[in-house]
C-alpha positions in Angstrom: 26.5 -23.5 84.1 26.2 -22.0 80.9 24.3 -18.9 80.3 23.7 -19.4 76.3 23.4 -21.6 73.8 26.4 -23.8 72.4 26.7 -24.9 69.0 25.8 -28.8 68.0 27.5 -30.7 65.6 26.0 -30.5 61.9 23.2 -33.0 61.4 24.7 -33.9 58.2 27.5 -32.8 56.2 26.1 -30.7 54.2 24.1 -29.1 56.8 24.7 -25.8 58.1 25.6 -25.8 62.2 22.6 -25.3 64.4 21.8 -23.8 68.0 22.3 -26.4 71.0 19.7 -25.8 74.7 22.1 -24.6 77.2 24.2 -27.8 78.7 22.9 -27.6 81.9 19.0 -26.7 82.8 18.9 -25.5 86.1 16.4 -22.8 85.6 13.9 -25.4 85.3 14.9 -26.9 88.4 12.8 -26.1 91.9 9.5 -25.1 90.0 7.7 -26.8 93.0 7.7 -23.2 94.6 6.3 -21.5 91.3 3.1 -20.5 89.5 2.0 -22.1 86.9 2.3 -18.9 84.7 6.0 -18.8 85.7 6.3 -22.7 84.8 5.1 -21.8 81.6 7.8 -18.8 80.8 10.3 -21.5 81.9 9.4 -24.3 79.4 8.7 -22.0 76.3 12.5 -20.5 77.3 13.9 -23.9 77.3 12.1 -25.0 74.2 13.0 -22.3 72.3 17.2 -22.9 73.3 16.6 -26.9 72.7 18.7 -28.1 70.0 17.4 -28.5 66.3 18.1 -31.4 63.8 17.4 -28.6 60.9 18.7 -28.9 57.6 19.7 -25.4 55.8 20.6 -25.8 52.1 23.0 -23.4 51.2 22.4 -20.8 48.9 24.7 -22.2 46.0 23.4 -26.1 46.7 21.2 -26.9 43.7 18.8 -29.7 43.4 19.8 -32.2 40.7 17.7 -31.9 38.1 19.0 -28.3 37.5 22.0 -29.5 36.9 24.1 -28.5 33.6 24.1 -31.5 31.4 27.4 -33.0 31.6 28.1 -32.5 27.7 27.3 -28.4 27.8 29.4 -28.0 30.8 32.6 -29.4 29.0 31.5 -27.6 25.9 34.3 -24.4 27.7 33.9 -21.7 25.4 30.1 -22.2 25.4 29.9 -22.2 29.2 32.2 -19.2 30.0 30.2 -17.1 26.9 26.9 -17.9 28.8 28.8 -17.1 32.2 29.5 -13.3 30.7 26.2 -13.0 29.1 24.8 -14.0 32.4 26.9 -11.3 34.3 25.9 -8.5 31.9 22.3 -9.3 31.1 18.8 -9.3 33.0 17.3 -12.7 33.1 14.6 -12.0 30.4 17.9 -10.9 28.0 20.3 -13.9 28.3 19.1 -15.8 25.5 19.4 -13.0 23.1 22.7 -11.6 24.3 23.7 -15.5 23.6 22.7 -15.5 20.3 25.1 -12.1 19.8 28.2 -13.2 21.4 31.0 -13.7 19.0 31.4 -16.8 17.6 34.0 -18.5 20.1 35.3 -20.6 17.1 36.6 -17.1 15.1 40.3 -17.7 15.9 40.4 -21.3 14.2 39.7 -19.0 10.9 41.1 -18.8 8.1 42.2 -22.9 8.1 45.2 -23.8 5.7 44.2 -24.5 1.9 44.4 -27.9 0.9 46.2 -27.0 -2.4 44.5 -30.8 -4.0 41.2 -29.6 -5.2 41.2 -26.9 -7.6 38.4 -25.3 -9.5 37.9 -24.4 -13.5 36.1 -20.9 -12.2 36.3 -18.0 -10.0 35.0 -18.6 -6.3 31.7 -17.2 -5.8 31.5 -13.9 -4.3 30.9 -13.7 -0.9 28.0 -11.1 -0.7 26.0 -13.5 -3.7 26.3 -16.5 -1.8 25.4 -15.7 1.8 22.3 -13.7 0.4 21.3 -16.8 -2.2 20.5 -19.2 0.1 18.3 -22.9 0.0 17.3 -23.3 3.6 13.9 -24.1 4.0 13.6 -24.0 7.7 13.4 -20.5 7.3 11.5 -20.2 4.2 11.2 -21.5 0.4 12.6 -18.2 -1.0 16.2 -17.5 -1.4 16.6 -14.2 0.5 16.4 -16.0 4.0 19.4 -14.7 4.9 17.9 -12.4 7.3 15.4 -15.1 8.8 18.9 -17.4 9.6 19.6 -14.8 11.9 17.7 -16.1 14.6 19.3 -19.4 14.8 21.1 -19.6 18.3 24.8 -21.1 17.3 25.2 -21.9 21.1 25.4 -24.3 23.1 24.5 -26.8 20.0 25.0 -30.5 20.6 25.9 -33.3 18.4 24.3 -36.7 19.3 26.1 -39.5 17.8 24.1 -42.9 18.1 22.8 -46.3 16.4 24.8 -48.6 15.4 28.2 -47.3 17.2 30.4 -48.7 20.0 29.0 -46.1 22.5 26.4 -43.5 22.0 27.4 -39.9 23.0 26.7 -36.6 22.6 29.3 -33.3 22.5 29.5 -29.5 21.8 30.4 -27.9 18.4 33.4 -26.5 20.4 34.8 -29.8 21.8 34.4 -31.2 18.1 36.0 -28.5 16.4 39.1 -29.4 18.8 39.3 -32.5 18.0 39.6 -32.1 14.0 42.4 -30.8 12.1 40.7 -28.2 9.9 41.3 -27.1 6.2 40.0 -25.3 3.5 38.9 -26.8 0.1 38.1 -25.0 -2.4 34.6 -27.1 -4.1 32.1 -26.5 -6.7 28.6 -26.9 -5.7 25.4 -27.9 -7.7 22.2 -26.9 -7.2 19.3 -29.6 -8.8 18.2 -26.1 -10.1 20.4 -26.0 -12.4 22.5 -23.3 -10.9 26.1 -23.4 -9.3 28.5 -21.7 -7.0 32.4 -22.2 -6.6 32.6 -22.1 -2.3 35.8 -21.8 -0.6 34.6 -24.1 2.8 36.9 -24.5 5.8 35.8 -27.4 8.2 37.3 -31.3 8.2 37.0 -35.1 6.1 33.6 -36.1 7.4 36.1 -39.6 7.3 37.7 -38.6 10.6 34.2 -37.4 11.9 33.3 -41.5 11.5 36.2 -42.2 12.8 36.0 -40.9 15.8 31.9 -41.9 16.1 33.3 -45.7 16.0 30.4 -47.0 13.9 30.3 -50.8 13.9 31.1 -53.3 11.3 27.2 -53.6 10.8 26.4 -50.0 10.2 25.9 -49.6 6.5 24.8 -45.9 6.0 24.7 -42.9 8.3 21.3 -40.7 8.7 21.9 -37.2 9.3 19.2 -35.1 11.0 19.1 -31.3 11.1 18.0 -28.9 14.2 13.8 -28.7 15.1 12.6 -25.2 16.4 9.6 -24.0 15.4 10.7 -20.7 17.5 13.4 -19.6 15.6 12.7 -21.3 11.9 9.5 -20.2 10.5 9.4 -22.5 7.5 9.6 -25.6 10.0 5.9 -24.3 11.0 4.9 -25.8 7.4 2.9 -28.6 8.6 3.0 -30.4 4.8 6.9 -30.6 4.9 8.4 -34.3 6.9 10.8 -32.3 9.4 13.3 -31.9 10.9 15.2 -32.6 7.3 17.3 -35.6 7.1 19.7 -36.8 5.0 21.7 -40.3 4.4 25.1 -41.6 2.4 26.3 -45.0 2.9 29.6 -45.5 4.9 31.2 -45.5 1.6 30.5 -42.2 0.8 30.6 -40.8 4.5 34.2 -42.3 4.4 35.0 -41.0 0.5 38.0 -38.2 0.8 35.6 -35.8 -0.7 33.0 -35.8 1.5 32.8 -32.6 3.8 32.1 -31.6 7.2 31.5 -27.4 7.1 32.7 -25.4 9.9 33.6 -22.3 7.9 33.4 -20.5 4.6 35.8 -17.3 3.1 38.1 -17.5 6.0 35.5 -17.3 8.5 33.1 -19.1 10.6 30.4 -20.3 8.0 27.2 -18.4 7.8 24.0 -19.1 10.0 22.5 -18.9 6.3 24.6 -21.4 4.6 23.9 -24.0 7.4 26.1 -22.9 10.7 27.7 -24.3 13.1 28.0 -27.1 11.1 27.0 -29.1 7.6 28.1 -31.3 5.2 29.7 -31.0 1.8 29.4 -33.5 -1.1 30.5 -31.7 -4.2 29.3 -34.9 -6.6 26.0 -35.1 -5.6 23.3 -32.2 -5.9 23.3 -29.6 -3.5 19.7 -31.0 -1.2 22.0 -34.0 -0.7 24.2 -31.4 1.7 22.7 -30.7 4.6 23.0 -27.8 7.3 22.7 -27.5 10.5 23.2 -30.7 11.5 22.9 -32.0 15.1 22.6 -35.7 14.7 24.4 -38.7 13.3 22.9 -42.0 13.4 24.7 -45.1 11.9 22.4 -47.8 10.8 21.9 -50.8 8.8 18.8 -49.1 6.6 18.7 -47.1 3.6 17.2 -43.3 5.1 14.3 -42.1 3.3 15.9 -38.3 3.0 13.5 -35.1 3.4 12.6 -34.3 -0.4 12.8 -38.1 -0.8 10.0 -38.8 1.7 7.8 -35.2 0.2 8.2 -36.5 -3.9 10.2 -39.3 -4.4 9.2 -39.4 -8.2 11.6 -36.2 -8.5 14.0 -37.1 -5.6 15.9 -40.0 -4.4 18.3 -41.4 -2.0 21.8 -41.2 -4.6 21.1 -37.5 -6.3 24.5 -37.8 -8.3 24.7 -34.9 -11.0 24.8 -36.2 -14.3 23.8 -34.0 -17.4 22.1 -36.5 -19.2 19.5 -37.8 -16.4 17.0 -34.9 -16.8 15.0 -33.7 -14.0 11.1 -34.2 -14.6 10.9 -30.6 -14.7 13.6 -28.9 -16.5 16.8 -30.3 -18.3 20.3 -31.0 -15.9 22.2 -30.3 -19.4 24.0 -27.1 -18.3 24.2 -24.9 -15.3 24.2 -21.1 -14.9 27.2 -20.1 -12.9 25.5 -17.3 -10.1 27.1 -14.3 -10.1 29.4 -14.6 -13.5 26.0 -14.4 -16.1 26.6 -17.6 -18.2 25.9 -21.4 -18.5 28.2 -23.9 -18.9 28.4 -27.8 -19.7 27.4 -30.0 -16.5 29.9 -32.3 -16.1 29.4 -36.3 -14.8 29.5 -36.2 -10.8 29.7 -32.5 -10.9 33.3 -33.3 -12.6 34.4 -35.2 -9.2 33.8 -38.2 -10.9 38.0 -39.3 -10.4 37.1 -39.6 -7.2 34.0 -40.9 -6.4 32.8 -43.1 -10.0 34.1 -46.4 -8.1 31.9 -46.0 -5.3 28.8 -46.9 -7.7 29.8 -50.0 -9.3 27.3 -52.8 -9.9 24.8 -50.4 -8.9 23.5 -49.8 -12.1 19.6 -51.2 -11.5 20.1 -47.7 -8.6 18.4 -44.9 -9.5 21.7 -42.8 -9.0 20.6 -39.8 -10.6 17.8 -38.5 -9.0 
């Protein structure tokens, strides 16, 4: 006879083990001699030692749905960052200690020069253009450097869909391994008729397509910036169509001039100047570059792009500089160089044109200045 209980076999493998009724009952044996209130003390002892098909989730089982997305968790240096912050943080204090990490992608800074592109001025100085800034999610003035600070650079995910062998989605992080980085060194055209000289780090947006596999049918790729009314004030403007988008045709997505931004002045690039990541196309006017991007869909139509779709009399789909198209508003003509105090000659394609004045052919009926 056994005097307590024994221990079942788990229920199910997951389960934790549970308490077994003693094997053999003899206590409850003979009651024909005993009163019913001892009879009573007998069964409520033997139903509390019965066994019990209970299931105990462990403390570190989670149901599914809180899962981490598949794409975050192999984002690394995102997870283990939000591991530490996690560690050293109260709960209501995670997502701004995440916002303050460092910037897990500071070692890949400064990326070798690519000695090809050379520029007729001095680069910009730093301090002008990280406090100089077009970003209208955070407002239409240019001192919204401060503003940018609230933009959370991780985790941020990349979708890549539309017209591609196979939709997917990845972390900044797992991109940036998979690129060889550089540094060019690019003039930059405002439609204002201002410009800087910015020395970007990042990779060809050509082996960004590459590795999206678009398919033969795709004919332009639509860019589409972050949406958070949380962080970006100006994105609480009901009259403006975001999030902001922006388009180029696979031509010019696959032109060797065209940009992907990662980093500027040795660094990783400013939350101002459009971090973790935007684009770079030195020939067209500086809207047609867009920041904070976290989506690239390949299609077979023409994108109507954000200042396109808020006054396309002013602003089209091409936006290639050229000093003789005037704005409706003020003449293209000449630029003012920021920072150096003087205007120069604008030059065809913002003076790219070596590269990029073939992609345009037989387009002429285009409005490909505006």
């Amino acid at each position: 006879m056994v005097d307590g209980p024994a221990i079942a076999p788990c229920s199910r493998a997951r389960d934790l083990p549970v308490k077994a009724g003693p094997r053999y009952l003899s206590h409850l044996v003979n009651v024909r001699d005993a009163s019913p209130q001892d009879i009573a003390g007998r069964a409520v002892a033997f139903l509390g030692n019965m066994a019990m098909n209970v299931i105990r989730r462990r403390g570190w089982e989670l149901p599914e749905r809180v899962a981490t997305p598949e794409p975050l968790f192999v984002d690394r240096r995102t997870f283990l960052a939000a591991a530490a912050a996690v560690a050293a943080s109260s709960t209501t204090a995670v997502a701004q200690r995440l916002s303050d990490l460092p910037d897990p992608s500071a070692s890949l800074y400064p990326a070798k020069r690519t000695e090809k592109y050379v520029l007729d001025r001095p680069i910009t100085d730093e301090a002008i253009n990280t406090t100089y800034n077009n970003f209208y999610e955070f407002g239409s003035a240019k001192t919204i450097a401060k503003a940018a600070q609230a933009l959370k650079l991780r985790p941020w995910l990349i979708k890549i869909d539309g017209m591609v062998e196979k939709p997917f989605e990845l972390g900044i992080d797992d991109l940036l391994a998979k690129m060889p980085l550089e540094e060019r060194l690019y003039r930059h055209r405002c439609v204002e008729a201002w410009s800087m000289a910015v020395p970007w780090s990042g990779f060809a947006m050509a082996k960004f397509v590459e590795l999206a596999k678009p398919l033969s049918s795709a004919k332009f790729v639509r860019m589409e910036t972050f949406l958070d009314r949380s962080v970006a004030s100006g994105q609480r403007a009901t009259w403006y169509p975001w999030p902001y988008v922006e388009g180029l045709t696979i031509e010019e997505a696959t032109n060797e001039l065209a940009f992907l931004v990662t980093g500027a002045y040795g660094k990783p690039v400013a939350k101002q100047m459009g971090a973790p990541l935007r684009l770079a196309v030195p020939w067209k006017y500086g809207f047609k570059s867009i920041k904070s991007i976290v989506r690239f869909t390949f299609t077979d139509e023409r994108p109507k792009s954000f200042w396109e779709a808020l006054q396309a009399s002013e602003y089209g789909f091409w936006a290639n500089v050229n000093p003789d198209v005037p704005h409706p508003r003020w003449s293209q003509a000449t630029e003012e160089l920021i920072g150096l105090g003087e205007r120069r000659p604008t030059l065809l394609f913002n003076g790219y044109g070596e590269y990029v004045a073939h992609l345009y052919k037989g387009l002429e009926t285009e409005r490909l200045w505006a």
